[in-house]
N, C-alpha and C positions, 0 to 999 in steps of 0.2 A: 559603403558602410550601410547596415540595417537599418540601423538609429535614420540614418537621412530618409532615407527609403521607405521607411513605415512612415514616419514625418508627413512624407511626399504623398503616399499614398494615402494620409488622414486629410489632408490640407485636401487633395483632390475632392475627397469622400464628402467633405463640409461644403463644398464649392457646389457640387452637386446637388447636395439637400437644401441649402439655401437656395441657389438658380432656381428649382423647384416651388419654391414657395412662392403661389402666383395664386392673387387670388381675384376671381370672374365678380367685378361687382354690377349691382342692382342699378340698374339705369332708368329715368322718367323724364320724359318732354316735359320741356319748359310750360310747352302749354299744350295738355290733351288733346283739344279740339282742332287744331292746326295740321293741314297734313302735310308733311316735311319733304322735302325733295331726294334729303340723302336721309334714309334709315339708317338706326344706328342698331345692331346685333346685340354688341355689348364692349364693355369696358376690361383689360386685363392688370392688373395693377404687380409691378414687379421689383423688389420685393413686398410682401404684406405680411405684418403693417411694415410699412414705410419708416427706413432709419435714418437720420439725423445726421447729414453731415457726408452717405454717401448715395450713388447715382439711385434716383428710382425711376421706372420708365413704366408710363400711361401707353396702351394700345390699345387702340377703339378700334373695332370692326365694324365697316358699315357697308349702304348700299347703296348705288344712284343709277338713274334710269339715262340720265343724263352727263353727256361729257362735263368735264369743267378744268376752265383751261389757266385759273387761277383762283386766288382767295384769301380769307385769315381766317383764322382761328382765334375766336375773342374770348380770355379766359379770365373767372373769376372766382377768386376763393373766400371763403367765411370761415371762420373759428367759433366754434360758438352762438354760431347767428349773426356772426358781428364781420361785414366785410373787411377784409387784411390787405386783397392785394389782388391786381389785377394785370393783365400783360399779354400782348397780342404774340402772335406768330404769321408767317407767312404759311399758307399750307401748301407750295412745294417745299419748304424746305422739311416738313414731317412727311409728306407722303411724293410719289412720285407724280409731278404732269406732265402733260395735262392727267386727271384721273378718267379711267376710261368706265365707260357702261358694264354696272357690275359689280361686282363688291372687290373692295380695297379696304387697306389699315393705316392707319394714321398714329404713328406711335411719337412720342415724344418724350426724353430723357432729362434729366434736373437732379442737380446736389440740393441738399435743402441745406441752408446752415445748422453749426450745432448747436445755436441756442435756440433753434425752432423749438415752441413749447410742444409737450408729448399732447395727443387727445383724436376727439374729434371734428372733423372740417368735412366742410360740402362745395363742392368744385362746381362750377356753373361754365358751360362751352358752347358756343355759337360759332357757328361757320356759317361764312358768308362769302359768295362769291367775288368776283372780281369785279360786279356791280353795286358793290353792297346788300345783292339781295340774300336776305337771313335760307339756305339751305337747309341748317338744324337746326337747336340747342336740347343741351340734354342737362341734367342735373345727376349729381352722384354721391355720395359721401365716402370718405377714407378714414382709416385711422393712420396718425403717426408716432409710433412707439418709443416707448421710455429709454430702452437701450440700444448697444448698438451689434451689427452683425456678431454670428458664430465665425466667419473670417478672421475677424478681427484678435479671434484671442489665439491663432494658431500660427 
């Protein structure tokens, strides 16, 4: 049948223009003067802005001179200036270990609920060894939008 077929073929077409929509955000040390052991490239935010309710996935690209053969990822978020929420991770289970000499990515995926308010927020991340010793932190802001995907309505 056409009807399904053009469907099929719009559903795809929307799938792809949304997957697309990534956007590289602006990233700042926590603290300037410090010189960090894993460099961070940059931050890939996917979808943007971020919708409500379905998966969005953070990929930082970084660098290290040095192996590292575990760690966390200490993360925290603001709305407004106003701390919301905070929440570790192990960082094998975002990237592969040990990380080897060299650049690697660290992505991680999350539903946000649907009553997450829409705006802006600033993401604050620390990575720290398996000793606790601080590797990064970097600072970044996102937006999370009002509505929800072009998927959605097809």
């Amino acid at each position: 049948n056409l009807s399904i077929m053009s469907r099929f073929s719009l559903a795809i077409s929307c799938f792809l223009f949304v997957s697309t929509i990534v956007r590289a955000t602006d990233v700042e040390y926590c603290d300037d003067n410090k010189e960090y052991e894993v460099k961070v490239q940059g931050v890939n935010i996917l979808p943007y802005p971020i919708v409500r309710g379905e998966p969005a996935t953070f990929s930082i690209s970084a660098n290290t001179d040095n192996v590292i053969s575990s760690g966390k990822l200490v993360i925290e978020v603001s709305y407004f200036g106003w701390h919301i929420h905070s929440e570790t991770h192990d960082l094998c289970d975002e990237t592969k270990c040990p990380v080897a000499v060299g650049d690697f990515l660290v992505a991680h995926s999350q539903v946000l609920p649907g009553y997450t308010p829409h705006g802006s927020y600033s993401l604050k991340m620390k990575m720290v060894d398996g000793h606790k010793k601080e590797l990064t932190c970097i600072k970044f802001s996102f937006e999370i939008g009002l509505g929800s995907s072009l998927a959605a309505y097809i």
